[in-house]
C-alpha positions in Angstrom: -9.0 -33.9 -8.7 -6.9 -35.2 -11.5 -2.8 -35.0 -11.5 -3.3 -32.2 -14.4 -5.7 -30.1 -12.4 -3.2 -29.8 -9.6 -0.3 -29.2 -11.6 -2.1 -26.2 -13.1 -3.6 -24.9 -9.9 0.4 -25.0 -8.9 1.5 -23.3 -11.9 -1.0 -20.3 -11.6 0.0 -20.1 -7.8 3.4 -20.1 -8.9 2.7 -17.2 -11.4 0.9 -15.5 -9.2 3.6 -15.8 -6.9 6.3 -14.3 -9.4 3.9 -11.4 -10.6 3.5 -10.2 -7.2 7.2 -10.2 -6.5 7.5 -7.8 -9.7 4.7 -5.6 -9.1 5.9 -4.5 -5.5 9.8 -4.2 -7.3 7.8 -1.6 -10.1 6.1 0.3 -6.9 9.3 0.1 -4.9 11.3 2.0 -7.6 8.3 4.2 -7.6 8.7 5.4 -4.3 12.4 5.4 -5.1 11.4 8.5 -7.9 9.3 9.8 -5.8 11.6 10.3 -3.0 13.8 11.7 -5.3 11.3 14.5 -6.5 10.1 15.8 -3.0 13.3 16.6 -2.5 12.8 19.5 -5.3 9.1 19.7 -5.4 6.1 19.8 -3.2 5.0 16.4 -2.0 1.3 17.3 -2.9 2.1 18.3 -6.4 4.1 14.5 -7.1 1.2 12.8 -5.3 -0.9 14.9 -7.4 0.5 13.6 -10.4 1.6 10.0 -9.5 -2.4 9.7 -8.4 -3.5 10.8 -11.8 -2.0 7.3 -13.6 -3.6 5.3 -10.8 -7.1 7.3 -11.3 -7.0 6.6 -15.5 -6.2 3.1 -14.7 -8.8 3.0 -12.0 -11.8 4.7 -14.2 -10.7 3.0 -17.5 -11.1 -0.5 -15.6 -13.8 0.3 -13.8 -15.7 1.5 -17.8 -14.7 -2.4 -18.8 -16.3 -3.8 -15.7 -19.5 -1.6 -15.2 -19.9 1.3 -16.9 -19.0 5.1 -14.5 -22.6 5.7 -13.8 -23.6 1.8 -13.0 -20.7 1.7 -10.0 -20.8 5.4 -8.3 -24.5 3.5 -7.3 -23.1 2.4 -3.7 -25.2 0.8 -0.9 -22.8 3.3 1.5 -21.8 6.0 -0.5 -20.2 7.7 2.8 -18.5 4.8 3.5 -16.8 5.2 0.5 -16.3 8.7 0.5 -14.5 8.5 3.6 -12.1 5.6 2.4 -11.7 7.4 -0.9 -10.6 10.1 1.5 -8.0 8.3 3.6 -6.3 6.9 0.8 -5.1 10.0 -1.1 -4.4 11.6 2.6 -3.1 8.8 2.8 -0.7 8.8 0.3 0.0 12.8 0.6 1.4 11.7 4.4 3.8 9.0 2.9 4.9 11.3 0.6 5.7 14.1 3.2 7.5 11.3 5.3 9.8 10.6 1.9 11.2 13.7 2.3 13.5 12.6 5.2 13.2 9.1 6.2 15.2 6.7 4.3 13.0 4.5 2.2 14.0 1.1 4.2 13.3 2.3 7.2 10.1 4.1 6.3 9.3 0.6 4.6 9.6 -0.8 7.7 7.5 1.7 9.8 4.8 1.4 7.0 4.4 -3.0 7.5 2.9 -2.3 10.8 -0.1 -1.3 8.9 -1.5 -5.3 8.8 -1.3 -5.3 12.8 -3.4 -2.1 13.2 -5.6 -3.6 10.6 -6.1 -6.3 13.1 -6.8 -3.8 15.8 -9.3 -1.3 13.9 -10.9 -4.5 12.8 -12.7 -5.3 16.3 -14.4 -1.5 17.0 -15.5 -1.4 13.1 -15.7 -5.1 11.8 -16.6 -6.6 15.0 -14.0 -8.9 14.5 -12.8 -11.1 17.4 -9.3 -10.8 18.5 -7.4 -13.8 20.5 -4.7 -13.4 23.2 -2.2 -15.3 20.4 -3.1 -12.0 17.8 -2.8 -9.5 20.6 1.0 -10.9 21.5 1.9 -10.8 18.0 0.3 -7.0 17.0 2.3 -5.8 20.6 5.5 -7.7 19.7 5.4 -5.9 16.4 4.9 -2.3 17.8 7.7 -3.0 20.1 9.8 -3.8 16.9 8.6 -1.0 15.6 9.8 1.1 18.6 13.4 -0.6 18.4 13.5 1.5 14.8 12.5 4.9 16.4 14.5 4.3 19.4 17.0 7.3 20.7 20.0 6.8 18.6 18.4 5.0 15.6 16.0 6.8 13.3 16.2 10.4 13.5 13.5 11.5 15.5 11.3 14.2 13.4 8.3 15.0 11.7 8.9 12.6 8.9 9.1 9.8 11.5 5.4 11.6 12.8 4.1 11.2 9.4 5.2 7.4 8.3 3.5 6.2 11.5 0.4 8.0 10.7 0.2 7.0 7.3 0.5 3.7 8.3 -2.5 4.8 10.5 -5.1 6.1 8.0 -3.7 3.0 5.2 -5.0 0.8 7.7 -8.1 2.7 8.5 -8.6 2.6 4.4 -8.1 -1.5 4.2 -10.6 -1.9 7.3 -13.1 0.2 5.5 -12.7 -1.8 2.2 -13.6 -4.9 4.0 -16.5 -2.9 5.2 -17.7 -2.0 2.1 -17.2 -4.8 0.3 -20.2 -6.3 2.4 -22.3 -3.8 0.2 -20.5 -2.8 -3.1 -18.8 -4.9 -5.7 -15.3 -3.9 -6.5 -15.8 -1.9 -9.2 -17.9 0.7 -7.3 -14.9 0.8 -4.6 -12.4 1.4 -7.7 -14.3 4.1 -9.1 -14.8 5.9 -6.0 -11.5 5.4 -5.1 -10.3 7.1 -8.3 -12.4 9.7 -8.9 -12.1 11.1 -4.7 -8.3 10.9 -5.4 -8.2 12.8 -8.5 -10.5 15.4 -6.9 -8.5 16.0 -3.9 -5.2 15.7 -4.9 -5.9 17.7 -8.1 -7.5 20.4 -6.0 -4.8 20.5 -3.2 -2.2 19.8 -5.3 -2.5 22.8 -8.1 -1.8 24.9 -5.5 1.9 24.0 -5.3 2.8 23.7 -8.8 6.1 24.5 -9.8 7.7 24.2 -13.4 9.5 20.8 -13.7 12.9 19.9 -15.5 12.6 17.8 -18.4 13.9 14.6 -16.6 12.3 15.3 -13.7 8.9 15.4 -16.8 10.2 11.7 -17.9 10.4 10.4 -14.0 6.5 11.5 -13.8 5.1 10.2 -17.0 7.2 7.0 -16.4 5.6 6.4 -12.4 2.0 6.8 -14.6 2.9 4.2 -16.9 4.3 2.1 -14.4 1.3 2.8 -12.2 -0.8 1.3 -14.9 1.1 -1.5 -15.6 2.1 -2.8 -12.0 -2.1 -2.4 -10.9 -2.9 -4.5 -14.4 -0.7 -7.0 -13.3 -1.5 -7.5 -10.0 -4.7 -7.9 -11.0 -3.7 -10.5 -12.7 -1.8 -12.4 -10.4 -4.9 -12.1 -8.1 -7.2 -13.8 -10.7 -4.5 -16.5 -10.4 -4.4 -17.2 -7.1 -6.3 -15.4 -3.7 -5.4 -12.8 -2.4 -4.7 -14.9 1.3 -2.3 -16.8 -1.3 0.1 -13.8 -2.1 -0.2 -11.3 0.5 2.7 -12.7 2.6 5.3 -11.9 -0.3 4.1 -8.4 -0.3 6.7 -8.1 2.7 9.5 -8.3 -0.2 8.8 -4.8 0.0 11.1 -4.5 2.8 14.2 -5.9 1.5 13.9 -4.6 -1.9 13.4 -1.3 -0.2 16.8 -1.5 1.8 18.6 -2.0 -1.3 17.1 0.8 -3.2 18.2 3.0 -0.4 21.6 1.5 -0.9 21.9 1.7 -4.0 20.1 4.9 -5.1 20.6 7.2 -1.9 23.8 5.4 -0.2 21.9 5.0 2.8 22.6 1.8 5.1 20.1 0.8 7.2 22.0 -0.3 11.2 21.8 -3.4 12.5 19.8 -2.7 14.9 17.0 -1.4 13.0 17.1 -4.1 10.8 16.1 -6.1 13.8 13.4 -4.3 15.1 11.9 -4.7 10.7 12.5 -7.8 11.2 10.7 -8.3 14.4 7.9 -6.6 12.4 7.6 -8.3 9.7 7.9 -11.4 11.5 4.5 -10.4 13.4 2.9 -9.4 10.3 3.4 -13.1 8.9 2.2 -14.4 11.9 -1.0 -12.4 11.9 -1.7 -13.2 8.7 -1.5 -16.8 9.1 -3.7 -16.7 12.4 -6.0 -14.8 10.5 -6.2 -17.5 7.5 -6.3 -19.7 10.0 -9.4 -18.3 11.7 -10.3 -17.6 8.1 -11.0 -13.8 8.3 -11.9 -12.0 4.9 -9.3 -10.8 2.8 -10.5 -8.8 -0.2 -9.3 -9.3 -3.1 -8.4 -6.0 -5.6 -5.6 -4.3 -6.8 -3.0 -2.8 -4.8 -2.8 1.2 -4.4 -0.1 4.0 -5.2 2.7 3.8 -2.4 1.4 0.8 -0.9 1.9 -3.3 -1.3 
């Protein structure tokens, strides 16, 4: 390989790198609105409409790629109805958990999602799982635990709900492994969007209220954003693999704890911050075991709420 070739292939890694880093800052300050609206209106009608950007972006891609008709023709369309499903549930629960967890530590909570993908991954992949994976996904609940401990996070049903969305988003990235055995992406993107809009649209019309004009603006600017932040992270992943970037999705975190500084006033203790820490840190590790035993990451764009 020639002295050029590498440089380049460093260069794309490097952008890849950067337009990562701003696509989770876009979906961080996302969550940031959206926390902000629940606290007015119903967490189904804001997923509602936050899920409608996603679903234009999705379908509009997915028309460029295939053509509608071409990719709803899945090898396991039940498969996909039921990811399609635990997605927007998915990202109803997270959005109910806003409400009253502070966004750092609901971040935090959320990046134990890579360790139950490890664990979901043996009954439904049939993945193997080594002793040096197992110690890492139970040091990572146990740092998880340090954040929900008596006289840390305030135990309540929003705490209940951020741990079982990081439930079903794991379920949903198992099952997109699954599937991608069968379909191409496209038919996942288009199921994706079209079983999001269905649902939240029919759930969420039930709980429409009026909105303020600004509150108007924060929507139609989380669509745009929505659109934008999915284009480029496609992007970045035609740049580099997905095994590449993943790890700096975990800037999530920190970016999170200073929105919830800045925007809210809320300081995340000490002590919590250790037990994200300890999280994260077993995340990384994980990961790199599982490039290391070079288990399938998928390559696509990242969803509404998540990194």
């Amino acid at each position: 390989m020639s002295l050029s070739a590498i440089d380049d292939r460093a260069d794309n890694v490097g952008r890849a790198i950067a337009l990562t880093l701003f696509t989770i800052a876009v979906f961080g300050i996302q969550d940031a609105m959206s926390k902000h609206l629940v606290q007015t209106y119903s967490p189904f009608q804001v997923t509602m409409m936050r899920y409608w950007g996603f679903a234009a972006f999705a379908l509009y891609i997915v028309s460029r790629q295939a053509g509608l008709r071409q990719a709803l023709s899945s090898k396991v369309p039940l498969w996909q109805l039921l990811r399609g499903s635990l997605l927007i549930i998915e990202i109803c629960v997270f959005a109910l958990a806003l409400q009253t967890v502070p966004l750092g530590e609901l971040q935090a909570i959320s990046l134990v999602y890579p360790l139950l993908v490890t664990l979901f991954s043996i009954p439904l992949l049939g993945e193997k799982v080594g002793v040096f994976r197992f110690v890492a996904v139970g040091v990572g609940f146990a740092g998880a635990l340090i954040i929900v401990r008596p006289g840390g996070l305030p135990l309540d049903w929003g705490v209940g709900f951020a741990m079982i969305a990081a439930v079903l988003y794991s379920l949903y990235i198992v099952l997109t492994r699954k599937v991608s055995q069968y379909d191409k992406a496209p038919t996942s993107l288009a199921y994706t969007g079209i079983i999001g809009l269905v649902l939240s649209s029919g759930v969420g019309i039930f709980f429409w209220q009026p909105m303020a004009w600004p509150d108007v603006a924060l929507v139609v600017t989380m669509m745009i954003t929505t659109c934008l932040g999915h284009g480029v992270m496609i992007y970045a992943l035609s740049l580099a693999p997905a095994s590449t970037v993943q790890p700096f999705n975990y800037f999530a975190l920190p970016w999170a704890i200073v929105l919830s500084m800045v925007v809210f006033g809320h300081y995340i203790d000490p002590i919590s911050l250790l037990g994200a820490g300890i999280v994260v840190a077993a995340g990384l590790v994980v990961m790199a075991r599982e490039r290391i035993k070079r288990v399938r990451i998928v390559d696509g764009p990242i969803l509404p709420g998540r990194e």
